[in-house]
Structure formats: structure tokens, C-alpha cells
N, C-alpha and C positions, 0 to 999 in steps of 0.2 A: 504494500500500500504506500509506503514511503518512498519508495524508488518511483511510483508511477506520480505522485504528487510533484517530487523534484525534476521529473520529464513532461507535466504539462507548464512547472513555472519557467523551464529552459523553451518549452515552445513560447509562451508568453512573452518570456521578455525579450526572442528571435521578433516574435508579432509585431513589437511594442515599437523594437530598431527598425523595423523594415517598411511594415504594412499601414500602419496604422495614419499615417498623414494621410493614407488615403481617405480614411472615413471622420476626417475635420470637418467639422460643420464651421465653414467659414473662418477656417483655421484655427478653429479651436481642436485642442486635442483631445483623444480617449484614451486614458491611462490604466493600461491590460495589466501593468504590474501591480500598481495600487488594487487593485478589485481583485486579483489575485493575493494580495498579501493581508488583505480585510479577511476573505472566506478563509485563506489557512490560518491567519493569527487567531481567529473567532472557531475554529470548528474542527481543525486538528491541533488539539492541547499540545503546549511545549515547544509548537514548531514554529511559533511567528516571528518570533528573531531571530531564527535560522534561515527563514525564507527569505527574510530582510536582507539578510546578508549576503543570502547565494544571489540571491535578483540583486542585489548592489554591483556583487562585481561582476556577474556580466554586464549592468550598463555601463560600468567604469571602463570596462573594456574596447568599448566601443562610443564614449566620451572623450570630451575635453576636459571633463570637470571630474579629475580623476580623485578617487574618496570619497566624494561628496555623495553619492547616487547608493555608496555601502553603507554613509554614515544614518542615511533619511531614511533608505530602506531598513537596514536593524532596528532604527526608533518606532518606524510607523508600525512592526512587524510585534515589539515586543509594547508599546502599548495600547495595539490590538489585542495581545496577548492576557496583560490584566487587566481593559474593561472587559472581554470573556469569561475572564474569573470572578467578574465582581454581578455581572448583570445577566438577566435573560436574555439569552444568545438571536433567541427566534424572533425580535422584533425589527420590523421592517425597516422602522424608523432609526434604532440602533442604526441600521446596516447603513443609511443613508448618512447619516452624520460621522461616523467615522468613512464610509468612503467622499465625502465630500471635505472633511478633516487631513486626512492622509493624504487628496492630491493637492490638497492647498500650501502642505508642508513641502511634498515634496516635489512639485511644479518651483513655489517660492524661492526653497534652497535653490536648485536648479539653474532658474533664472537670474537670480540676484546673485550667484558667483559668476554667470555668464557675460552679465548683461548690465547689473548694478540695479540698486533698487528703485527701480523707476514705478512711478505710481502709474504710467500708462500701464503696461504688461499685467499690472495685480488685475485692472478692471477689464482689460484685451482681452487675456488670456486665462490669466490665472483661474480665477474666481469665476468664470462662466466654464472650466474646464473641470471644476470639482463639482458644477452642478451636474454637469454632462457627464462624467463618471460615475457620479453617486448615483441618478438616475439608469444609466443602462447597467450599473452594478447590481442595482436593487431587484433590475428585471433578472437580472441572470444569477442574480441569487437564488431568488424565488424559483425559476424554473427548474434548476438543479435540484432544489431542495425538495420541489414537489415529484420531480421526479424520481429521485431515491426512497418516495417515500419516507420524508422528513416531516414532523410537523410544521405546516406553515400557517 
């Protein structure tokens, strides 16, 4: 089960580098790693700073902003890791506020060592790209969840 988890987050964050500009809504981006790093920190225990980390450095691999992308991923990853511990996992609204939380952090880090902190880019980019994640997160939570026969 672990081995196939760490081969869909290496698909993900393949998806993340490659494909994913393609489905910008007006440049805005969707963030595969984030929404993958919300469903393992929240739903396989123990793993969400590990996920942080591996999905860190493959982006660092294939970044400019080398460290940076391990440092956001282990944070968002482990604390996904104890609101799961502290809260009911199954609520929707959880799932939206931390995945709209997670790419806010980690679009912001991202940007702001690229680019500096420009308050265009938070209202551009940033902050319409954690609604557009937490949104198509939330859906694809839910499907999964209903599909495995999860409560939803």
C-alpha cells in the first residue's frame, strides 16, 4: 500500500512539472501536489511529512528555488498531519480549508523567493489558485472517498 501511494505522489508531482499549465484557468494554476499531500497527510497516518518531503524534492529537482519546495512540502504535509489527529477527518469543509491553506503557503513561499513579495501575484495568482485547488480537491476527495466506500 505504501509503495503504490509513493508511485501515485511521483506521478503527481511528474503531472504537476509537466501537464498541469495546461489546465490554468486563465493562468491560474492547479496544485496536484498540494491535494495530494492534504488526502495522505489527513488519511494515511504518519505519512504526511514524508510525503512533504519526497514531493519536495522532486520539485526541487526540477526548480530554481532549490529547498524551498522540500521545506513547504514537509510543513504542509506534517501539519496536515496533526489537524488529522486532532479533528474529524470526513468533513468537507476541513478538506477545503486546508487544501486552500496549503497552496497558499506553498504557491506564496514559491513565489516570493522567485519573484519577491509582490502584492500583485498574492491577488493574480496566489489566492485564486488555493480556491481552484481546494475546490477541485474537495471534488476529488469526495469521489475517491465515495468510491472506496468511505464515509462521506
Amino acid at each position: 500500500m505504501v509503495i503504490r501511494l509513493w508511485l501515485l505522489g511521483i506521478i503527481f508531482a511528474l503531472l504537476n512539472l509537466t501537464v498541469m499549465h495546461h489546465l490554468a484557468i486563465k493562468e491560474i494554476p492547479l496544485d496536484l501536489v498540494v491535494i495530494f499531500l492534504v488526502y495522505g497527510g489527513l488519511f494515511y497516518e504518519g505519512m504526511g511529512k514524508w510525503l512533504g518531503f519526497g514531493m519536495g524534492v522532486i520539485l526541487d529537482l526540477y526548480s530554481e528555488s532549490m529547498g524551498y519546495n522540500t521545506l513547504v512540502g514537509t510543513v504542509i504535509g506534517y501539519g496536515v498531519e496533526l489537524v488529522g489527529k486532532r479533528m474529524y477527518k470526513e468533513l468537507p469543509v476541513l478538506w477545503l480549508i486546508l487544501l486552500i491553506v496549503g497552496t497558499i503557503l506553498h504557491m506564496g513561499v514559491i513565489f516570493s523567493v522567485n519573484y519577491g513579495m509582490k502584492g500583485y501575484f498574492w491577488w493574480r495568482y496566489i489566492i485564486p489558485s488555493g480556491i481552484y485547488t481546494g475546490v477541485v480537491g474537495v471534488l476529488g476527495f469526495y469521489l475517491v472517498r465515495r468510491r472506496y466506500d468511505f464515509r462521506v
